[in-house]
C-alpha positions as CSV (number, residue, x, y, z in Angstrom):
1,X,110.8,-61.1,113.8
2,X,108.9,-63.8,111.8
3,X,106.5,-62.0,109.0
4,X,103.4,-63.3,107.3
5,X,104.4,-64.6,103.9
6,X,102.3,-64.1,101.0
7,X,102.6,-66.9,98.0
8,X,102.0,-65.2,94.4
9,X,102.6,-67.2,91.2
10,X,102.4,-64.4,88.6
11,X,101.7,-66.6,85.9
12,X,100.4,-65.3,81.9
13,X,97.2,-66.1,82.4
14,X,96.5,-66.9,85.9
15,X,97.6,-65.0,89.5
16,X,97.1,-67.8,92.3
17,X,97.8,-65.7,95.3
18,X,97.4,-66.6,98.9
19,X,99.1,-67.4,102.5
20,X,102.1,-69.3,103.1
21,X,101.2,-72.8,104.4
22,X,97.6,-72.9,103.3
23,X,97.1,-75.7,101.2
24,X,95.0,-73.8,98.7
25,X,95.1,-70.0,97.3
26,X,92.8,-67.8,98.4
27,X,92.0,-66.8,94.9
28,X,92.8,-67.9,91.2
29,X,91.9,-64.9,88.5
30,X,93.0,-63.9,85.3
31,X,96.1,-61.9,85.2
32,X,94.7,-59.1,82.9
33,X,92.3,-56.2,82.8
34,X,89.3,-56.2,80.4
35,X,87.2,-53.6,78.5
36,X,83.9,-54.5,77.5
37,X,82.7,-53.8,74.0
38,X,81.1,-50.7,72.7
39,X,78.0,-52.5,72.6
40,X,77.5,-52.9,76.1
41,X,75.9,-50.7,78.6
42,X,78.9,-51.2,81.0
43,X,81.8,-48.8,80.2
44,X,83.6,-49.9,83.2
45,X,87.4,-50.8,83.0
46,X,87.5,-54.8,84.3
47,X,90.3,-55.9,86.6
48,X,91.1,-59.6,87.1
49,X,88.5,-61.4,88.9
50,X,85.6,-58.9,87.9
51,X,86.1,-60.2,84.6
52,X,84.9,-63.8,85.9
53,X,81.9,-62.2,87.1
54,X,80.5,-60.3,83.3
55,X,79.3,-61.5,80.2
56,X,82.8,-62.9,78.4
57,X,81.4,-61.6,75.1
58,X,83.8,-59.5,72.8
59,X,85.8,-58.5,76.2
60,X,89.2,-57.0,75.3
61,X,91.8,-58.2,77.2
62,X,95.3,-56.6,78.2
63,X,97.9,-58.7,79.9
64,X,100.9,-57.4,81.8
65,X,103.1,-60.4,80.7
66,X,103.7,-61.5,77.4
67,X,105.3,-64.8,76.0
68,X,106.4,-65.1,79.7
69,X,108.0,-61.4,80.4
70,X,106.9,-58.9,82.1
71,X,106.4,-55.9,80.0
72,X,103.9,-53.7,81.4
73,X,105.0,-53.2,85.4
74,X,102.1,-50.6,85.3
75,X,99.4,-52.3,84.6
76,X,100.6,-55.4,86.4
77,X,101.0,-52.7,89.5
78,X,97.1,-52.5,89.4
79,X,96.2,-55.8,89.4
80,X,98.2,-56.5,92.3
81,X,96.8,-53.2,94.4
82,X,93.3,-54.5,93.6
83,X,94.1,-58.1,95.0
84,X,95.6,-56.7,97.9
85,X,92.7,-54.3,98.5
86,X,90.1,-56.7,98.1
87,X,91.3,-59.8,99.7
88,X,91.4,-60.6,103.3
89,X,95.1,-60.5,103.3
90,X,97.6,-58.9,105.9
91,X,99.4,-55.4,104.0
92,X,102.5,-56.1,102.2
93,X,104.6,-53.6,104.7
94,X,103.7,-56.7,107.4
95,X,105.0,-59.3,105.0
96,X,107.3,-60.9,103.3
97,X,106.4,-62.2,99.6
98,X,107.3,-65.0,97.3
99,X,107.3,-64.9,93.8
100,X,107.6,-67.0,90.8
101,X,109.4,-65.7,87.9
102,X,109.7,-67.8,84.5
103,X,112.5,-69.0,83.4
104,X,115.5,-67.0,81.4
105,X,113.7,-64.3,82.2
106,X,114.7,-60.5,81.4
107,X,116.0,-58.0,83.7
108,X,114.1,-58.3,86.9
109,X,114.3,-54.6,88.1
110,X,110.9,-53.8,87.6
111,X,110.0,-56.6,90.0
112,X,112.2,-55.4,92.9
113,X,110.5,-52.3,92.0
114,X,107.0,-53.1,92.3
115,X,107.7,-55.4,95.1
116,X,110.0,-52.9,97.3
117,X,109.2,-49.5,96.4
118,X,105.3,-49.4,95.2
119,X,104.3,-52.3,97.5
120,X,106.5,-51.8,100.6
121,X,107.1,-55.8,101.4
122,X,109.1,-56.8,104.2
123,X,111.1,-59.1,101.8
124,X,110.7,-61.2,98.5
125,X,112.0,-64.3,97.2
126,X,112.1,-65.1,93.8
127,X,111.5,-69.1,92.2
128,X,111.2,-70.4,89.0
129,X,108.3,-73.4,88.5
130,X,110.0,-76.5,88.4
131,X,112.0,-76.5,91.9
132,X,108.7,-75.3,93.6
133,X,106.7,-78.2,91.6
134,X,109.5,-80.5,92.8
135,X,109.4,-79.3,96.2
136,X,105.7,-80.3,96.2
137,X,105.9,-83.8,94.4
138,X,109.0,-84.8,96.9
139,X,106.8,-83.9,99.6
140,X,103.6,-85.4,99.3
141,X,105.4,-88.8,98.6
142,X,108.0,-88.9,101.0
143,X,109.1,-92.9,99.7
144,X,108.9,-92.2,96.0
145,X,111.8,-91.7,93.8
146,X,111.7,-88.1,93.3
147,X,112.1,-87.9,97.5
148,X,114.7,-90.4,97.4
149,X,116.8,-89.1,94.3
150,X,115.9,-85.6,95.1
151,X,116.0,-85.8,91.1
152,X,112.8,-84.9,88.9
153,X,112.4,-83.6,85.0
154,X,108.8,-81.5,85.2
155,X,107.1,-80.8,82.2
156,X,105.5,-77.6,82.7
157,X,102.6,-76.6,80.3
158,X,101.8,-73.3,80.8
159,X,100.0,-70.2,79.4
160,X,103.1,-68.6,77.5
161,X,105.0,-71.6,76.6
162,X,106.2,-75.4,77.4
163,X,109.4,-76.2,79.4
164,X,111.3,-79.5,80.0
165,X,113.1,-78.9,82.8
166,X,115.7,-81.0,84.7
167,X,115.9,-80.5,88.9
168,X,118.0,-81.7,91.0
169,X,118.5,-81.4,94.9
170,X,115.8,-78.6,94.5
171,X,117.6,-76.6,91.8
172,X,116.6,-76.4,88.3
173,X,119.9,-77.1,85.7
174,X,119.3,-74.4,83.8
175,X,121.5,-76.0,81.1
176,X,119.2,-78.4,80.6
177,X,116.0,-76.4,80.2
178,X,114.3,-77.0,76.6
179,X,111.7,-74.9,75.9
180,X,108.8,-75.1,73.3
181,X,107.2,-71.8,72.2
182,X,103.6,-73.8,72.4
183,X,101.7,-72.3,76.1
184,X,97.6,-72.9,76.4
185,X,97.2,-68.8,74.9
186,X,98.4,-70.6,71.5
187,X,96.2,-73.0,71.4
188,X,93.5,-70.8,72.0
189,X,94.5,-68.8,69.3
190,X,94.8,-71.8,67.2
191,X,91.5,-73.2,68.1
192,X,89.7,-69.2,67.2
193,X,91.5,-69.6,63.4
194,X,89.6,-73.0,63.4
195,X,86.1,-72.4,64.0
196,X,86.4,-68.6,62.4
197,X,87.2,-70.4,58.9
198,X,84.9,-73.4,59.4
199,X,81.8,-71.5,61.4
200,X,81.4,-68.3,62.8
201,X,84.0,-65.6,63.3
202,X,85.2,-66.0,67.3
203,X,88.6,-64.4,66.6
204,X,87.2,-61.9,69.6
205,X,86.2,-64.0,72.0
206,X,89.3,-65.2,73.9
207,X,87.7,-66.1,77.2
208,X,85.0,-68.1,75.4
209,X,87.2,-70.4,73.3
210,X,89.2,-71.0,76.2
211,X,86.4,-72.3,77.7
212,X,85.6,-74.4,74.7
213,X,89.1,-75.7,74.6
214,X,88.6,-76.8,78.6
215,X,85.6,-78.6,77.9
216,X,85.7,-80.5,74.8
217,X,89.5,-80.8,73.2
218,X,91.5,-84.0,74.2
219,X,94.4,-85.7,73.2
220,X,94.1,-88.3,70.5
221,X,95.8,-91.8,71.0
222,X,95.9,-92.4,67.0
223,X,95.2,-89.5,64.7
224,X,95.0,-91.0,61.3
225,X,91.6,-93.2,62.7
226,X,90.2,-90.4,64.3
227,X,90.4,-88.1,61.2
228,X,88.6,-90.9,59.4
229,X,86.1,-91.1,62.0
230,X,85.9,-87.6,62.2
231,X,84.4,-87.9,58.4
232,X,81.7,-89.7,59.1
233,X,77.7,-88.4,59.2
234,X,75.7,-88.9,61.8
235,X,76.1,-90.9,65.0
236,X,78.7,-92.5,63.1
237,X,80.8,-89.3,63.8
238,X,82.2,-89.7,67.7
239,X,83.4,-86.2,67.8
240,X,80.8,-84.3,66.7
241,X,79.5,-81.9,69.7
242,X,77.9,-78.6,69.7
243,X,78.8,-75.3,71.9
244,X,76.5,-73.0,72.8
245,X,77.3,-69.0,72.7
246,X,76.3,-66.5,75.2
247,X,73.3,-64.6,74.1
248,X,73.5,-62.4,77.3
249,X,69.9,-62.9,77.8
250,X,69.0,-66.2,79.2
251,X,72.5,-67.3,80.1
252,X,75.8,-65.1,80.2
253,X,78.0,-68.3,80.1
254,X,78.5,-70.3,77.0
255,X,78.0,-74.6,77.7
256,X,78.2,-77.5,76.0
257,X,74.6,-78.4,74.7
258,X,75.1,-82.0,75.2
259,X,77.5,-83.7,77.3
260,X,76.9,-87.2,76.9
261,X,77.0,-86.7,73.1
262,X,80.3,-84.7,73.4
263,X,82.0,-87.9,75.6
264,X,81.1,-90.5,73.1
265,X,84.8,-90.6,72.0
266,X,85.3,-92.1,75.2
267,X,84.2,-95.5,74.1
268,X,87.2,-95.8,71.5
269,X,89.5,-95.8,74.7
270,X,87.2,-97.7,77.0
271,X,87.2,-100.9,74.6
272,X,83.4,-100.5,74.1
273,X,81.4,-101.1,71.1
274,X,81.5,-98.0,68.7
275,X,78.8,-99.4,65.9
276,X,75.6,-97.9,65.3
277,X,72.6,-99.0,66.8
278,X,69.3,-100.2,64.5
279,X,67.8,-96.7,65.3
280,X,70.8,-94.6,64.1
281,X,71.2,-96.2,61.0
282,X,67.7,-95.6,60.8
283,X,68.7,-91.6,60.3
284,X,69.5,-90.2,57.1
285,X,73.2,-89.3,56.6
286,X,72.7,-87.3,53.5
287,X,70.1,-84.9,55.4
288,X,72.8,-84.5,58.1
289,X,75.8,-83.9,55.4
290,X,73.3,-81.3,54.0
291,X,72.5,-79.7,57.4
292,X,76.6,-79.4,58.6
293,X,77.0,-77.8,55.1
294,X,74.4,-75.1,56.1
295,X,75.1,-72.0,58.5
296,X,71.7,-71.3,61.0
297,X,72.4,-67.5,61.6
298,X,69.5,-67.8,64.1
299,X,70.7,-70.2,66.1
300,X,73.8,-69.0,68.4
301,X,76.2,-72.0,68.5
302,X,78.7,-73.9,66.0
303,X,79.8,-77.3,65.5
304,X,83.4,-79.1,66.2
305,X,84.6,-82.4,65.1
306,X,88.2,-83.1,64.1
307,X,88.9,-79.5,65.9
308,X,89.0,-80.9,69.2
309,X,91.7,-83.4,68.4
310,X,93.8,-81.6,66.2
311,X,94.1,-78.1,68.7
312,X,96.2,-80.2,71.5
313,X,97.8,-82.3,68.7
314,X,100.5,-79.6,68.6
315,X,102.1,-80.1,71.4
316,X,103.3,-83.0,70.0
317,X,103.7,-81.8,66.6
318,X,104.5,-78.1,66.3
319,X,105.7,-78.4,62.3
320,X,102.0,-78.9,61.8
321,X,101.5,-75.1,63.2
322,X,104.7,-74.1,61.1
323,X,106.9,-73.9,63.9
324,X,110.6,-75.6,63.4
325,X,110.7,-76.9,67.0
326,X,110.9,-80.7,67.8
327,X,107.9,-81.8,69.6
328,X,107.3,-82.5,73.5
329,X,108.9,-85.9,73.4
330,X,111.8,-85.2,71.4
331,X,112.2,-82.2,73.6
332,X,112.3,-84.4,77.0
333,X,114.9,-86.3,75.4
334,X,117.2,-83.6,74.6
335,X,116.4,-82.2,77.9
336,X,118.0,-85.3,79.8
337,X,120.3,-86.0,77.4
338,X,121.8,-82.6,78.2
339,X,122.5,-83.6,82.0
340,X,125.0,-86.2,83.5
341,X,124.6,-89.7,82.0
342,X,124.2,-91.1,85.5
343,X,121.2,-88.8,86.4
344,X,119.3,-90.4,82.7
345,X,117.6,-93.5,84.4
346,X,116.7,-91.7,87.4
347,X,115.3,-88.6,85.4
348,X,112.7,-91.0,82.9
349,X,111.7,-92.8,85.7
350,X,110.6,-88.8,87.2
351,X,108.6,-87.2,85.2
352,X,106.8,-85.0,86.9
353,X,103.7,-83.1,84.2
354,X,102.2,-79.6,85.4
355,X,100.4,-76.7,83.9
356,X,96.5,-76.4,82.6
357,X,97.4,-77.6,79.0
358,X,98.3,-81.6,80.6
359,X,94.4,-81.9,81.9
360,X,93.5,-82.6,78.2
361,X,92.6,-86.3,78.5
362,X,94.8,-88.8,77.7
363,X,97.9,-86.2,77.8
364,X,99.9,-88.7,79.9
365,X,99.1,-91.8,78.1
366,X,100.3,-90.0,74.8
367,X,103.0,-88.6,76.1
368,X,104.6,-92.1,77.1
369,X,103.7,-93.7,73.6
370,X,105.8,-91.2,71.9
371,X,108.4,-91.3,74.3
372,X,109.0,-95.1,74.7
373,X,110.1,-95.5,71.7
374,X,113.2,-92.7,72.2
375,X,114.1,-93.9,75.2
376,X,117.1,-97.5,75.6
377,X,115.3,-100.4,76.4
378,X,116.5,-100.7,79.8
379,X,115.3,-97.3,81.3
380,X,111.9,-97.0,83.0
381,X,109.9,-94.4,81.9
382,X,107.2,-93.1,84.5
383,X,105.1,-90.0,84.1
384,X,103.3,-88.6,86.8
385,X,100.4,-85.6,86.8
386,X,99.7,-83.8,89.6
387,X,96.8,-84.1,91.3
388,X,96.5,-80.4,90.4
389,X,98.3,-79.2,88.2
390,X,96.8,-75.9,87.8
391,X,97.6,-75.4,91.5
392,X,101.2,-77.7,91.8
393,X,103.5,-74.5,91.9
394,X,101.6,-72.4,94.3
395,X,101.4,-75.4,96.8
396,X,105.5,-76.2,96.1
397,X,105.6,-72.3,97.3
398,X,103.2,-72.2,100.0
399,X,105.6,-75.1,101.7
400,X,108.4,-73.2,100.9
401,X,107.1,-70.4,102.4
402,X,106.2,-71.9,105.8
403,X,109.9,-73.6,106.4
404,X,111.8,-72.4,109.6
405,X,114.7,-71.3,107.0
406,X,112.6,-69.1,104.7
407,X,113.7,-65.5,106.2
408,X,117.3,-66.2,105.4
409,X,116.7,-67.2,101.9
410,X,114.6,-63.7,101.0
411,X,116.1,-60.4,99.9
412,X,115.2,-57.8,102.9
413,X,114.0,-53.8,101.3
414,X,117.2,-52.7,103.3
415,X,119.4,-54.8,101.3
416,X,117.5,-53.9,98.3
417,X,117.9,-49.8,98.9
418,X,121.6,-50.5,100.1
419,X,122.7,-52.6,97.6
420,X,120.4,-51.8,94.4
421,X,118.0,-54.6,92.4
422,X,121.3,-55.5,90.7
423,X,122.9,-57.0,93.3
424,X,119.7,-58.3,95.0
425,X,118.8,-60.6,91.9
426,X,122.3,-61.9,91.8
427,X,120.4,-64.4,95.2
428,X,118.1,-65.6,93.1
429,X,119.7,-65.5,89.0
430,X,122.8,-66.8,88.6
């Protein structure tokens, strides 16, 4: 008998969860828990998306998973029985479930665990990113190459870390998987040291400066001229743009307080005229050197210039962070240069990009810059982002899911209580 499947990527940061063969999740929350400060009235414990609803200020956040492993079953056991309590989802005992699990992993008992004995599912099957992100992109363009090779190299950005990872015929080589211990949680981190130094201490306020990062950092096609630019007073400074805090009175969410100032960077990509006009040179730059030297207690925001640049700028150079790990380019090349020299062409001319951290602006465009140059002559080098990337895996999955062979591919709870997690995993890890 055919069983409802339910499509979970577990991811760091994010849990999309939802039916097989829907083409969106049902919902997309936070995979953690959250206390609010002592401050506030509330002394409720938060659990994934309550957080989205309460004020982000000083919330303090516990995540099951950690650099990409699962290290507190417990608490990840909660998050899961409040999803399935308060979505309109069938019970697990009904269905079967499929999972994504990161890459070299650890041991992946506590998951048959949680999925067979605390949960009760019918079955499970366990996939890593990349052939689910393939799956999707072969899919959705049934004439391109990555259908017609059934070959791909995805680049997934994630929360923990970075892969490069090679996939062929649906399965991902795991010999020649480079990683790069870079995920969006360390440039959040990276972003907090930033403005705590140059503003206002936010080394508390995780949910905020991700926010900030979302809005206003992008990827910079030349760094030396924008760190020059990013020197300049005045209008004469196209990165200047200023975030507004939660004061948990008139607004609970932080925003940016202009927009159309904060996209004026735009124009050095767009080819349009980046001068002053007559009125701006009319202003003062001495009064506005003096004012970014000052710190306004009373007003409840900060300032970023050079910040917004330099955060994603890491991906591509981690040395500048202090971590001896070749950048994302470099780490593409080694990736396909670790596979068969015939599958080379095929696997620049397939780049597939996925993960939150590739919506940074000009990502792609960067990207291809850096890598032309390391690439022969004669290759083709193509790079493709999902249309979502956020949600490229769960969709891979939810097709999965709804394929006549599905059943046969899951491990059943009879197998699992006959046969031990051991032997179960051995399907899925080898």
């Amino acid at each position: 008998m055919s069983s409802t499947v339910i499509v979970l990527d577990n991811g760091g940061g994010t849990i999309k969860i939802g039916l097989g063969g829907d083409r969106n999740p049902t919902l997309i929350t936070p995979n953690s828990t959250a206390k609010p400060p002592f401050s506030s009235s509330s002394k409720k414990l938060l659990t994934c998306d309550e957080i989205l609803s309460f004020d982000p200020t000083s919330l303090s956040l516990r995540r099951p998973i950690d650099r990409g492993y699962l290290l507190n079953p417990d608490l990840q056991r909660d998050i899961w029985s409040h999803l399935f309590r308060s979505l309109p989802l069938p019970s697990p005992n009904v269905s079967s479930l499929l999972l994504t699990h990161p890459l070299f992993s650890l041991s992946s008992s506590p998951l048959f665990e949680l999925v067979f004995e605390d949960f009760s599912f019918r079955s499970l099957y366990i996939s890593d990113s990349p052939s689910l992100v393939h799956l999707y992109e072969a899919s959705r363009n049934p004439n391109g190459v990555v259908s017609r090779t059934q070959c791909s190299l995805v680049v997934d950005c994630g929360f923990s870390f970075t892969h490069c990872a090679p996939v062929f015929q649906n399965f991902t080589l795991n010999f020649g998987v480079k990683r790069l211990d870079l995920g969006g949680k360390a440039l959040t981190n990276y972003l907090k040291e930033l403005v705590s130094y140059r503003s206002i201490n936010v080394m508390d306020e995780t949910l905020i400066m991700d926010d900030v990062k979302e809005k206003l950092c992008f990827v910079s096609l030349d760094v030396p001229r924008d760190l020059q630019i990013a020197r300049k007073t005045g209008r004469e400074n196209l990165f200047k743009s200023t975030y507004v805090l939660p004061d948990g009175i008139t607004h609970t969410k932080g925003f940016v307080k202009d927009m159309k100032e904060a996209q004026r960077y735009q124009t050095l990509y767009d080819g349009a005229p980046t001068s002053i006009t007559t009125e701006e040179e009319a202003i003062d730059p001495s009064e506005d050197e003096e004012d970014r030297k000052k710190v306004d207690l009373t007003k409840n925001e900060f300032n970023l210039t050079n910040e917004r640049f330099l955060v994603p700028e890491m991906i591509f150079r981690p040395a500048d962070l202090g971590l001896n790990q070749a950048g994302l380019a470099e780490s593409i090349v080694r990736s396909i240069n670790s596979c068969h020299p015939l599958l080379h062409p095929v696997l620049y001319e397939s780049i597939i990009l996925t993960g939150g951290s590739t919506l940074f602006p000009h990502f792609a465009e960067r990207l291809e810059n850096e890598l032309r140059p390391l690439v022969p002559d004669d290759y083709h080098v193509k790079i493709t982002t999902q249309e979502d990337p956020i949600l490229g895996v769960w969709r891979g999955g939810s097709l999965l899911a709804s394929s006549p062979d599905f059943e046969s591919m899951c491990a059943t709870k009879a197998e699992y209580e006959e046969q031990g997690s051991a032997r179960c995993s051995r399907r899925f890890f080898q």
